[in-house]
C-alpha positions as CSV (number, residue, x, y, z in Angstrom):
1,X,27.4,-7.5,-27.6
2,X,27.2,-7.5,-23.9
3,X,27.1,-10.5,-22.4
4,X,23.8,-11.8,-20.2
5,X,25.0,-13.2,-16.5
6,X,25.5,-15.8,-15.9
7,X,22.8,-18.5,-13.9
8,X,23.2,-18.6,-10.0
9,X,21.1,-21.2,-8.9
10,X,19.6,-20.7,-5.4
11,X,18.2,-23.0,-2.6
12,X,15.5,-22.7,-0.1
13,X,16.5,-24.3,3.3
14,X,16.3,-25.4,6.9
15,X,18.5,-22.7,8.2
16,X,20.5,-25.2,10.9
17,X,24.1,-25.4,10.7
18,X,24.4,-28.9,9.1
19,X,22.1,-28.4,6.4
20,X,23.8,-24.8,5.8
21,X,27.2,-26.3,5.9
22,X,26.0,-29.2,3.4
23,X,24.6,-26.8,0.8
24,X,27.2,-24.1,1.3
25,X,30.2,-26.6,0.0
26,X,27.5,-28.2,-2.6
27,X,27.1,-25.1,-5.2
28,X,24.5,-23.3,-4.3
29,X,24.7,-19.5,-4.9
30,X,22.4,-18.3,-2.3
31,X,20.3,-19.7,0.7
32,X,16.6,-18.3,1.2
33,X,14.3,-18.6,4.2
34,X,10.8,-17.3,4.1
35,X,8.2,-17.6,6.8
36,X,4.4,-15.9,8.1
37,X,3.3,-15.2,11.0
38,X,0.0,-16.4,11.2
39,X,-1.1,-18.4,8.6
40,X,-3.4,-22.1,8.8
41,X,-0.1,-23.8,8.3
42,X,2.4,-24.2,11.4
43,X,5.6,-21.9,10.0
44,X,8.3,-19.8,11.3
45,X,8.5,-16.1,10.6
46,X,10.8,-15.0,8.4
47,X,13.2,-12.7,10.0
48,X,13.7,-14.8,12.6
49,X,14.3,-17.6,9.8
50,X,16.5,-15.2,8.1
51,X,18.7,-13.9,11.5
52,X,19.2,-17.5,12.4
53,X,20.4,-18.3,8.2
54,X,23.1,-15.3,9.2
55,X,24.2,-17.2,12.0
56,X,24.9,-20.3,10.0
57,X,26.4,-19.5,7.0
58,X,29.5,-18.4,6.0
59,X,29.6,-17.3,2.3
60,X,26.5,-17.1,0.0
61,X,24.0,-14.3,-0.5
62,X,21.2,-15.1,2.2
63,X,17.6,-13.8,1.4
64,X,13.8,-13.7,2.3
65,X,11.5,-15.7,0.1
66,X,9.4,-13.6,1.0
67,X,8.8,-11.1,3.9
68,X,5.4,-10.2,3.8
69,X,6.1,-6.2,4.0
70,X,3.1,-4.9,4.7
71,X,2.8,-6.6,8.1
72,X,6.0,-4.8,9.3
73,X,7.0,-1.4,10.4
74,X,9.5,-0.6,8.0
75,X,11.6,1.0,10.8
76,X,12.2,-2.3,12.5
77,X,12.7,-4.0,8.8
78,X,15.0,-1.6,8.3
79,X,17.0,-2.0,11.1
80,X,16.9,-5.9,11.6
81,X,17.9,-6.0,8.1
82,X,20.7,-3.3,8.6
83,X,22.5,-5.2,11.2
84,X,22.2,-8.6,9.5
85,X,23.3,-7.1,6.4
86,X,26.5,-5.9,8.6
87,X,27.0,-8.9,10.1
88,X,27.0,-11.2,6.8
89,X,29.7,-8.7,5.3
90,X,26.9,-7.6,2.8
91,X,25.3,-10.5,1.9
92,X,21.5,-10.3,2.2
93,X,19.2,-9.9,-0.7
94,X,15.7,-8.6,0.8
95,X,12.6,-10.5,-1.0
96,X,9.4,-9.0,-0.1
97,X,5.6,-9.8,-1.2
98,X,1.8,-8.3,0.0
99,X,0.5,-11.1,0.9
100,X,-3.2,-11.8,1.0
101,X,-4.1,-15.6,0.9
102,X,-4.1,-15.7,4.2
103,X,-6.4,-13.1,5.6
104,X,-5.9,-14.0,9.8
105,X,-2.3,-12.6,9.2
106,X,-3.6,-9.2,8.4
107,X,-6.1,-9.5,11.1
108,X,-3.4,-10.8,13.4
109,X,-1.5,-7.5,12.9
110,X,-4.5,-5.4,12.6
111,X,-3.4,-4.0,8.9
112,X,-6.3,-3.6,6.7
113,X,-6.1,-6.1,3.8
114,X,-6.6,-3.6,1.0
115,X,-3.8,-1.0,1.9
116,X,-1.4,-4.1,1.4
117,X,-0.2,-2.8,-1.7
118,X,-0.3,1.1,-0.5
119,X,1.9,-0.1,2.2
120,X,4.4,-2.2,0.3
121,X,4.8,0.3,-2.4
122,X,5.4,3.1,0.6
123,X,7.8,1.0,2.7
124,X,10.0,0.1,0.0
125,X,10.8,3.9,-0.2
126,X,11.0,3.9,3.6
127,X,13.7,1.3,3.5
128,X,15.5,2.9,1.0
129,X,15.7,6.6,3.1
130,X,16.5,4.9,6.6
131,X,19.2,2.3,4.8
132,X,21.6,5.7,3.6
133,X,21.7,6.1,7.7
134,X,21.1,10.0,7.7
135,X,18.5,11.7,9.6
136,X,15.3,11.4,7.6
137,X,11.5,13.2,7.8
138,X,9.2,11.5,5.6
139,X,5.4,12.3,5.2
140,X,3.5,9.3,3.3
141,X,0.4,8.4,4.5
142,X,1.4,4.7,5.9
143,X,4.5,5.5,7.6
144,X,4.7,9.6,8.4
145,X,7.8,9.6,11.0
146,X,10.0,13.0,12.0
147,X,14.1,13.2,12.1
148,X,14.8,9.5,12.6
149,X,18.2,7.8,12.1
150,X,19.2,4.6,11.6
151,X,22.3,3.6,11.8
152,X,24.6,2.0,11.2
153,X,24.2,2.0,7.3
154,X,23.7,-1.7,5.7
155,X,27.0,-3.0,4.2
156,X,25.8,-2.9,0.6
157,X,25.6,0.6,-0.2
158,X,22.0,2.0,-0.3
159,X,21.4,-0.9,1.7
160,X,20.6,-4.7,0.4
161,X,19.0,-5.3,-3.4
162,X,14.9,-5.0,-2.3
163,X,13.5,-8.0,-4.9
164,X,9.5,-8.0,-5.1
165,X,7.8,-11.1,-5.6
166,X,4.6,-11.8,-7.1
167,X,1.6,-12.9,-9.7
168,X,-0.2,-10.0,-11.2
169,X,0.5,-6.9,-13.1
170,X,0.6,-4.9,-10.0
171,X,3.1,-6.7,-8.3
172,X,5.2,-6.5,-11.8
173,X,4.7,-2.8,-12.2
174,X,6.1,-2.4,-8.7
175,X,9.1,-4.7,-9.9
176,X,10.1,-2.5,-12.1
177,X,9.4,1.2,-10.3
178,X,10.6,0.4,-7.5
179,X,12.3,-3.2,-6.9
180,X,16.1,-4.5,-7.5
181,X,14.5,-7.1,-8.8
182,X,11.7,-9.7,-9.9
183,X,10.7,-13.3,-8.3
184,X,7.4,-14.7,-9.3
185,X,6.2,-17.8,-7.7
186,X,3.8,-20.7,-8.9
187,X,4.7,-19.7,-12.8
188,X,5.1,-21.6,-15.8
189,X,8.2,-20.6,-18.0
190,X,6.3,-19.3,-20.6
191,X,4.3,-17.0,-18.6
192,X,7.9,-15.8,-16.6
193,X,8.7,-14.7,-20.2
194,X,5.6,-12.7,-20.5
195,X,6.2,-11.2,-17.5
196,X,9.7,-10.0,-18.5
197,X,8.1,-8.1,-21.6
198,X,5.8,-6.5,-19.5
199,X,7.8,-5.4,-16.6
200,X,10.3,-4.3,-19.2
201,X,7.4,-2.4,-20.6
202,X,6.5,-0.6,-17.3
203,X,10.0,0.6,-16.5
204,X,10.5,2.0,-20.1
205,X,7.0,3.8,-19.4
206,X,8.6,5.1,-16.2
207,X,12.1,6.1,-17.9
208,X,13.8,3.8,-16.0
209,X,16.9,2.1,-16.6
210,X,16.9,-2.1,-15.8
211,X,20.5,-2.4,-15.9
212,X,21.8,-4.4,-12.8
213,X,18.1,-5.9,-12.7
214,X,17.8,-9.4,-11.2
215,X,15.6,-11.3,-12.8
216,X,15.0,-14.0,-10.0
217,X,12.2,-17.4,-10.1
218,X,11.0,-19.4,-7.2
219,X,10.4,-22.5,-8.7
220,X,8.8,-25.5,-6.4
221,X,10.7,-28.6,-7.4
222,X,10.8,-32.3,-6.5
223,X,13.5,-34.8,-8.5
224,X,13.8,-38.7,-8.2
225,X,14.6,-41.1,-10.0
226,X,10.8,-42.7,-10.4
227,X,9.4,-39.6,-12.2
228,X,5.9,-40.6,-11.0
229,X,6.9,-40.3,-7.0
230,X,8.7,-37.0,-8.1
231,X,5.4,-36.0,-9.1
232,X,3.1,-36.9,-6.9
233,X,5.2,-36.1,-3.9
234,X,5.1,-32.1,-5.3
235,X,1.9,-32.3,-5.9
236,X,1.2,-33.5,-2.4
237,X,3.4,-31.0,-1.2
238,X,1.8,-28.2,-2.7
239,X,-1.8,-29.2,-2.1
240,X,-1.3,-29.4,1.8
241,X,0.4,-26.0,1.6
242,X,-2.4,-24.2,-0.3
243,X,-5.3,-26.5,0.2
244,X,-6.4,-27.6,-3.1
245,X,-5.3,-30.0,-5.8
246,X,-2.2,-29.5,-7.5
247,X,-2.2,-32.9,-9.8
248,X,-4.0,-31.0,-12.9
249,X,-2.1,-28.2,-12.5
250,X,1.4,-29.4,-11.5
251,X,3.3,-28.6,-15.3
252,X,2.1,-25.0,-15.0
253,X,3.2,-24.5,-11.2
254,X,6.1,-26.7,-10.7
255,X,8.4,-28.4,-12.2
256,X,8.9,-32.3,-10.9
257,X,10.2,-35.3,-12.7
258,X,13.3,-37.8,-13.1
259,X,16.6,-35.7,-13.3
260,X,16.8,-35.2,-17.0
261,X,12.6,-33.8,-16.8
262,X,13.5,-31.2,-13.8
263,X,16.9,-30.2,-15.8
264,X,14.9,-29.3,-19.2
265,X,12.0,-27.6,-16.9
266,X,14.4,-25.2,-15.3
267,X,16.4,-24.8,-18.1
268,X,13.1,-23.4,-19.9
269,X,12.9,-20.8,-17.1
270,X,16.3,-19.9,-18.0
271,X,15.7,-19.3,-21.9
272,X,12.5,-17.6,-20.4
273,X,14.9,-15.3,-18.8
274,X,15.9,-16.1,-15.8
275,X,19.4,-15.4,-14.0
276,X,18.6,-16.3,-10.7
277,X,16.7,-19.8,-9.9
278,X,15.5,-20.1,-6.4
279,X,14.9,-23.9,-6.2
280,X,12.3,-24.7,-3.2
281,X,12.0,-28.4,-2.7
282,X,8.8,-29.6,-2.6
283,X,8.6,-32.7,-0.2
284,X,8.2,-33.9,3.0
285,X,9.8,-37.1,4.3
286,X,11.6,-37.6,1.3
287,X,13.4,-33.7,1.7
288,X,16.6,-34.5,2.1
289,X,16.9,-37.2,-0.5
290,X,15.4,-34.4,-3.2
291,X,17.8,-31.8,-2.1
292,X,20.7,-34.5,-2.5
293,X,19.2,-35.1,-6.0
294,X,19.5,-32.0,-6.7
295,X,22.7,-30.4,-5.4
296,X,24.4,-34.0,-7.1
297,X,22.7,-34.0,-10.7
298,X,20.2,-30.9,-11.5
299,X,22.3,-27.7,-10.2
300,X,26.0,-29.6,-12.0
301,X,23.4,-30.1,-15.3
302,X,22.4,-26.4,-15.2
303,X,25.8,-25.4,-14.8
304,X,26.8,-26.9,-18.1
């Protein structure tokens, strides 16, 4: 019987070189950075976020959670990504999304909202073709481009794991045709488990083999010893960052408790089927005492 990987447990983070040095000794697997660039809420953009993660840490996998793709030329993707990917010794793992809730970012960049998924589902192939750093012609519709090189190739070879994120069908059928990977956001463990079976369904419909797969969850999450502060502070979190009210909704979006609540909610992600947990603290103020909480008692709990 083979035998399933074993859990990596991700953080997202403040990519400055204290707070990179903390969580790099602490037992994190993998550091993530994400970003827009013009959405109601003041936030960095994610490249940026992720060149500046490159230039603080050291030794984990570093990643986007997410890059919106379709806002991007996938030339300039390509090659950012190329030379961070050299410069980490091969350690970036490329999240990327469609977007949508935030329609001034497509009007910001002048991309039509409904090609978003045409676009993704193009560039990921575009990525793939520059990444092998050979002369390429390619003629889809988005991105049409004429003996262009890239180079120097990634580390990784055939460039860095591409890992799609999403909510619907779509974005899971284009997990599995075309991704590295899955990492759903805002989802309860029991639907991630659905979502294995289906995207496990699309790739067998495609004839395609998920071995090496990563099967990745972002997972909002806010620990404390009060459970009710733990609570309320995600869902406070969460409603300011998507303007509407989390408290009903919290179990099915988040998970947020004492230590002992968070370490059962993840855990249920895990027997959901989950190998890679992407924890992205959700608090304000009280940030860096959650992320304490949980490098100290959730991530050691999962381990065991």
């Amino acid at each position: 019987m083979t035998q399933a990987p074993a859990l990596s447990v991700g953080l997202v983070c403040e990519p400055t070189a204290s707070a990179v040095a903390e969580l790099e000794t602490g037992g994190v697997d993998s550091l993530w950075v994400g970003g827009h660039v013009a959405s109601p809420n003041p936030t960095p953009e994610a490249m940026v976020q992720l060149a500046r993660l490159a230039a603080v840490s050291e030794r984990v996998r570093i990643g986007t959670s997410i890059l919106l793709l379709p806002l991007y030329a996938p030339a300039i993707v390509a090659k950012q990504v190329a030379d961070i990917d050299n410069v980490t010794g091969g350690r970036v793992t490329l999240g990327v999304g469609v977007g949508g809730e935030y329609e001034g970012e497509f009007r910001a960049c002048q991309i039509p909202l409904a090609e978003r998924g045409s676009r993704t589902d193009e560039a990921i192939g575009v990525l793939r073709a520059l990444w092998t750093g050979e002369e390429q012609t390619l003629s889809g519709p988005h991105f049409p481009m004429e003996s262009v090189r890239i180079h120097p190739a990634p580390r990784q070879p055939g460039g860095p794991p591409i890992v799609v994120a999403g909510r619907q069908p779509v974005a899971m059928r284009r997990a599995a045709t075309l991704g590295d990977g899955w990492m759903p956001y805002l989802f309860s463990a029991r639907r991630y488990a659905e979502s294995v079976s289906q995207i496990e369904g699309f790739a067998a419909a495609a004839g395609r083999d998920l071995a090496g797969f990563e099967w990745c969850a972002f997972v909002f999450v806010n620990a404390a010893a009060d459970r009710q502060e733990a609570r309320q502070g995600a869902a406070t979190f969460l409603g300011g960052n998507y303007r509407q009210d989390f408290d009903a909704m919290l179990d099915r979006v988040a998970v947020a408790g004492a230590v002992d609540d968070v370490v059962a909610g993840l855990q249920a992600y895990v027997e959901a089927g989950v190998r890679h947990l992407i924890l992205a603290p959700a608090a304000r103020e009280d940030r860096p005492a959650v992320v304490r909480c949980l490098l100290d008692e959730v991530v050691p709990a999962l381990r065991e």
